[in-house]
Each structure stands twice: as C-alpha cells, then as structure tokens.
ZAMARGU-4260 file (C-alpha; in steps of 0.2 Angstrom, whole numbers, plus 5000, padded with zeros to 4 digits):
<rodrens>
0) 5027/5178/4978 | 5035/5162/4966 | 5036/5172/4949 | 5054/5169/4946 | 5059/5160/4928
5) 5060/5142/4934 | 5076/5133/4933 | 5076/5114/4935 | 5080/5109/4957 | 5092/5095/4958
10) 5090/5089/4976 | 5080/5072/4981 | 5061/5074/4984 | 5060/5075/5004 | 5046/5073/5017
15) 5056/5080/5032 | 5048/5096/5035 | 5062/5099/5049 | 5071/5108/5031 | 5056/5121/5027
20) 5053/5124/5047 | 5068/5122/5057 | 5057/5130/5075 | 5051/5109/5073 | 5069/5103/5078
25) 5069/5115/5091 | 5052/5113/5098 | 5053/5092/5097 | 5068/5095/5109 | 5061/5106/5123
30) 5047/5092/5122 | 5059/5078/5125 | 5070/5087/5136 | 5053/5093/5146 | 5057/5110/5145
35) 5041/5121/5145 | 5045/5136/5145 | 5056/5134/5129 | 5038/5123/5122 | 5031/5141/5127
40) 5043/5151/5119 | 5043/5145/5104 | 5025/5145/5099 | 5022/5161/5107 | 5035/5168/5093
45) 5020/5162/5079 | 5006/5168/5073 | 4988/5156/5078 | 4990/5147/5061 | 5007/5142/5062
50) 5005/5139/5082 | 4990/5127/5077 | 5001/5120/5064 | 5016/5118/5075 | 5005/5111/5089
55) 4999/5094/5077 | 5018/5095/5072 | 5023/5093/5089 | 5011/5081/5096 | 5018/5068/5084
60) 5033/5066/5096 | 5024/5051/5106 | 5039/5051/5119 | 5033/5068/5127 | 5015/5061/5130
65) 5021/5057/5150 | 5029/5075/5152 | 5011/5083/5144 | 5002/5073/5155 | 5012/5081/5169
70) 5010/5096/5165 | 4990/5096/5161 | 4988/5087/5178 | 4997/5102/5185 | 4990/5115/5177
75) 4971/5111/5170 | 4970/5128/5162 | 4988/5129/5151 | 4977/5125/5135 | 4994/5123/5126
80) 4996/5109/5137 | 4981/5102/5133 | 4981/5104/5114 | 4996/5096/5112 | 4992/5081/5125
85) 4975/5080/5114 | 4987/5079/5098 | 4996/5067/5103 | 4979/5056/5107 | 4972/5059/5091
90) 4987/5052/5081 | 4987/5037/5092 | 4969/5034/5089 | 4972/5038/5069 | 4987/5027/5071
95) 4977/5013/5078 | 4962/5014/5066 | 4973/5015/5049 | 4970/5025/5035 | 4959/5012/5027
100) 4941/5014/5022 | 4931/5007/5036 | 4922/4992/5028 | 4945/4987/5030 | 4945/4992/5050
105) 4939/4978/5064 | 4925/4982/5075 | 4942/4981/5089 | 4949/4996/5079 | 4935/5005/5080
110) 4931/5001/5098 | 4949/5007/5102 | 4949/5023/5092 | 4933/5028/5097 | 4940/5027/5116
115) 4956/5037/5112 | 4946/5051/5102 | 4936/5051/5119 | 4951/5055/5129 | 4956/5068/5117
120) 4940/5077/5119 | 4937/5077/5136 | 4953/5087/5137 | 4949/5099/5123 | 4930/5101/5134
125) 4940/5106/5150 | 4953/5118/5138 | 4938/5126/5127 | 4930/5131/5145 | 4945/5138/5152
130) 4950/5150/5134 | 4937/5147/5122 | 4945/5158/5110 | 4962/5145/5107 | 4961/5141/5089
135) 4970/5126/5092 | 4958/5118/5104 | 4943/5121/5092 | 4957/5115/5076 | 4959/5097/5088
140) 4938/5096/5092 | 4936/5097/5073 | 4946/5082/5073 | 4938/5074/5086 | 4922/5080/5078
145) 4926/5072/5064 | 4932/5054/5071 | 4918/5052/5084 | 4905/5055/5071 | 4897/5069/5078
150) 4890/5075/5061 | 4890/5090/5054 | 4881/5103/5062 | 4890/5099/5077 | 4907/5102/5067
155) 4899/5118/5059 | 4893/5124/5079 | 4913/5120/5083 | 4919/5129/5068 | 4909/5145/5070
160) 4915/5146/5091 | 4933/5146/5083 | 4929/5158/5070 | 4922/5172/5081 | 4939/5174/5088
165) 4949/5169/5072 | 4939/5170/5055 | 4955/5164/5044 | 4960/5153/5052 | 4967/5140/5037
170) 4971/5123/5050 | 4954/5123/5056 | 4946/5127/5039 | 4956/5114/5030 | 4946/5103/5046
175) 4930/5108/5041 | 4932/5104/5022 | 4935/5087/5026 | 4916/5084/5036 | 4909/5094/5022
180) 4918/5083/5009 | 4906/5068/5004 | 4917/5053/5013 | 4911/5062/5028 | 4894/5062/5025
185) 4896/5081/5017 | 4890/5085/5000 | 4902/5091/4987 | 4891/5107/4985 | 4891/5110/5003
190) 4911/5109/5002 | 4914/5122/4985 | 4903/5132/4993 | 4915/5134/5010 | 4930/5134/5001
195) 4923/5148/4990 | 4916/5159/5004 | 4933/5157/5014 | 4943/5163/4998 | 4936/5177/4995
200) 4932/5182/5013 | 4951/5181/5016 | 4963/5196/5011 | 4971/5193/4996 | 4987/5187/4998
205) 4982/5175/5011 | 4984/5156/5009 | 4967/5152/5013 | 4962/5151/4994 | 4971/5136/4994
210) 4954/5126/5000 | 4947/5130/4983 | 4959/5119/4977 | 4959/5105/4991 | 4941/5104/4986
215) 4944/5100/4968 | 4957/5089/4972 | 4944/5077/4985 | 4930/5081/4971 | 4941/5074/4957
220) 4951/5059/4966 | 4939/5053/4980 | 4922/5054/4969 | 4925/5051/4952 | 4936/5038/4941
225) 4944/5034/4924 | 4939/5046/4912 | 4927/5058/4923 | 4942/5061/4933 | 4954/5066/4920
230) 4941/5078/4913 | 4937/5086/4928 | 4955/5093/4929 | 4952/5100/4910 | 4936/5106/4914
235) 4936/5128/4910 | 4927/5133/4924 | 4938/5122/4934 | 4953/5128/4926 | 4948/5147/4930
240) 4943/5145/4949 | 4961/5135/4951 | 4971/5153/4942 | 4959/5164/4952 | 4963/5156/4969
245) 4981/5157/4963 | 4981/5174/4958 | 4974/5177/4976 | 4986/5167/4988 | 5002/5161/4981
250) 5005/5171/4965 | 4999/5186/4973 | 5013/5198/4978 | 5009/5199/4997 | 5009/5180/4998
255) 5020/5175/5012 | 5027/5159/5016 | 5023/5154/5035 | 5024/5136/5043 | 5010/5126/5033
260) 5016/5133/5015 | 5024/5117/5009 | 5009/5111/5010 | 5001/5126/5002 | 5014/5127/4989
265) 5011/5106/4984 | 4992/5107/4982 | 4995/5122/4968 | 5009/5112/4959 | 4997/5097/4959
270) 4983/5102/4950 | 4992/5112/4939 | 5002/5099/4932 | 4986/5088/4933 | 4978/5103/4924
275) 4992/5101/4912 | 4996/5118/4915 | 5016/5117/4915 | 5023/5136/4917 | 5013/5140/4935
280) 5017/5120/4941 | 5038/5123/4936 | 5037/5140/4945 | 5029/5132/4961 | 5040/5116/4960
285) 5054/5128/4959 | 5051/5134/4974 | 5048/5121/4983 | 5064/5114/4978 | 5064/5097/4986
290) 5051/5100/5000 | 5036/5088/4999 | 5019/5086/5008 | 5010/5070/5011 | 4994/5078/5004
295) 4988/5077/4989 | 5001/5067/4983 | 4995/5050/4994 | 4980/5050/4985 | 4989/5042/4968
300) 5001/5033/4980 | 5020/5036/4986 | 5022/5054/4989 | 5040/5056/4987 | 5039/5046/4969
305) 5024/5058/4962 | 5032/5073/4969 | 5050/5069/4958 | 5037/5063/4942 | 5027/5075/4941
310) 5042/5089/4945 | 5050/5082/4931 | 5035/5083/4918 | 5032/5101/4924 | 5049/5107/4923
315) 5053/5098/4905 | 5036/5107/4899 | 5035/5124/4909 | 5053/5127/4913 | 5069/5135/4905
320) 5070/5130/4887
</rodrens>
C-alpha cells in the first residue's frame, strides 16, 4: 500500500526496469548464455502475470532468438520455448512496422510485418495445442490477433480460451483493451465496459483496476483534442471512477507490488496529476521514486522528460509542505 507522507525523490527519472525487477538481469543472461534450465528456473519462481510479463521482457533480447529456435525445434511442446521465440518475432515485426499510424507505414512495411506476425502465430497454434491453458501463449495471439487484423470477435474467442484457465489475468487483459479501444476498430463503450467488469470482478487489492484508468487515458489522449481533452480529465464522474479503481488496487492495503507495478504504479500517477489531483500523484511518485514506464507517458512525448515534469508538479502541489 503507497499511503506514506510523500517526501520529494531526488534520483534521475529512469526506464531501465532492470532496477524495479532485478530476476530481468538474471533471466537476459541464462538467454544469452543458453542456459534453459536457469530460463526455466527462473520463471517457474513467478506467478502466470509476472511469468507473462517477464516472458515479453525477455523476448526483447534479439541475440537469443537462434538458441529459442534450438530449443523449439527440439522440443515442439516446451510452450515456454515457444512464447518466448514468438516474442521475440513480434517485436521484430513491431520494430519493422514503427509506431506510426499507418497511412505513415509503406505497403513493404506492412507486407514484412504481416509475414513475421505469421511466424509468430503459427508457433503460438502448435504451443496453444499442446497446453492450451499457458497464459502467455494466449497473452502473445492477442498480440498477433491484434496485428494481423483478425478483428475482434476473434480477439474476444482468444481472450475467453485464456480466461477459463486464468480469469485475472492483467497482460492479456491490458491486450484486449487495446482491440476494444477505437484505433483498433473497438468502440470506447465496448472498452469501459471491459475495464469495468474486470475491476470489479478482480479481488480487491489486485492490479487489474488499473484498466479503468488505461481506458481513460486512450479515451482522453487518442480521441479527443484541445479543450475536450483537458476536460475529460476534470470530468466528476471521471474523477470518481479514477479514486474508486485506486481505492481498489494500489491504495488498497492488500495491494502488492509484483513484476508489471512500475507500470501500474505510472498509469495512477498520471491521471492524477492530469486530474490535478496532487496528494494521491506525490504519494505514487513517491514510490516510484525514479522508475518510469513507457506508457502513458509516450502519448505526450519523451517519457523520461514528462515523468521528472509532472513529478515535480505533483510533488511541489501534493507533497511535504
């Protein structure tokens, strides 16, 4: 629970999350070094979440793809293999087709990102067959879902095969807001509505109330402009959804940080400042210290530049006097 009296951090704003989650370090090595039975270790120590978190966080070490590839080749069924060779596919495809909006990408880019995706999901097929109840192979065909275009009944069917076996499941929920969101052909009701339902259906304490907020975040940022966006943050009813999700997840005394609460931890600061609601956003920047997400923050622009602004304005308004 962050309830503590704030009292101004003093360390530089970073995005190395090798400082919140140190089992990163560890795992990035056994990659490199080929080492899969530490790889194994390591995530078997973790509950689903943080091993579907740690899985993405892994795949981003591009030199390990040839080992993976080993390893799927010898064993088709290690869906740990699997997950994180289709990791590693999906951000080469991302990395290929950019972050801009399409009418930006080339018909090439597309062409190549759609192929890569392809790859990826014929892995996750032949990984979803052999343990269909692996959170972080559904969590990845979200993704692919998602980048292939498949719509959104098709994302939904992938969501609820996940959800029999793991109802909370926060990584692959954070997924499925982003088909519902309208940039993915969703509808902003369809996403409130999810985020809602999850929240409550969640225990208290858990971090999943955190979509709430994610979906006020896309609503306000990726929808609207000028004016309507600033008053969608002052908006009451807004306002009181974003204390009741915090009341149930990160202010709530069974709250517990896990691998993915920097992230958690960022959203909540956020909106609060962009709330101008100052105490809750110092308590959180507190303890965050100097850990920073890329999301939301890349919204607005430089992550690492927001995260020290707004800090600041939170802590000067919110903090110690």
């Amino acid at each position: 629970m962050i309830f503590a009296m704030p009292a101004a951090p003093t360390l530089a704003p970073t995005m190395d999350l090798a400082a919140a989650y140190p089992e990163i370090v560890s795992l990035r090595a056994a990659l490199l070094a080929g080492d899969w039975a530490a790889v194994q270790a390591i995530l078997a120590e973790h509950d689903p979440a943080a091993r579907t978190r740690l899985i993405r966080l892994g795949a981003e070490t591009s030199a390990a793809a040839p080992f993976l590839r080993e390893r799927v080749k010898a064993d088709p069924s290690d869906t740990l293999a699997a997950a994180l060779l289709a990791g590693r596919l999906i951000e080469d495809a991302w990395e290929v087709r950019t972050g801009a909006r399409a009418e930006h990408v080339s018909r090439e880019q597309f062409a190549r990102f759609h192929e890569i995706l392809r790859d990826a999901e014929r892995l996750l097929i032949d990984a979803a067959a052999y343990d269909p109840s692996d959170p972080a192979v559904w969590t990845q065909r979200l993704i692919t879902a998602r980048g292939l275009q498949l719509g959104q009944s098709e994302a939904r069917r992938r969501y609820d095969r996940l959800a029999e076996h793991h109802p909370h499941h926060l990584p692959a929920q954070s997924q499925l807001l982003q088909q519902l969101a309208p940039k993915w052909s969703g509808s902003l009701e369809a996403m409130h509505a999810f985020a809602r339902t999850e929240m409550l259906a969640a225990p208290e304490g858990a971090p999943n109330a955190v979509l709430v907020v994610d979906a006020h975040i896309e609503h306000a940022l990726l929808t609207l402009k000028g004016d309507d966006r600033a008053r969608h943050f002052q908006r009451a009813d807004v306002k009181e959804q974003v204390h009741e999700a915090a009341s149930r997840s990160v202010l709530h005394p069974a709250y517990q940080r896990t691998v993915g609460w920097v992230s958690v931890e960022n959203t909540f600061a956020f909106m609060f400042t962009m709330m101008d609601d100052y105490v809750p956003a110092a308590r959180l920047f507190t303890g965050l210290g100097h850990l920073v997400s890329e999301l939301p923050w890349a919204y607005l622009g430089d992550p690492v530049k927001l995260f020290g602004e707004f800090r600041d304005r939170a802590m000067k308004k919110g903090g110690t006097r």
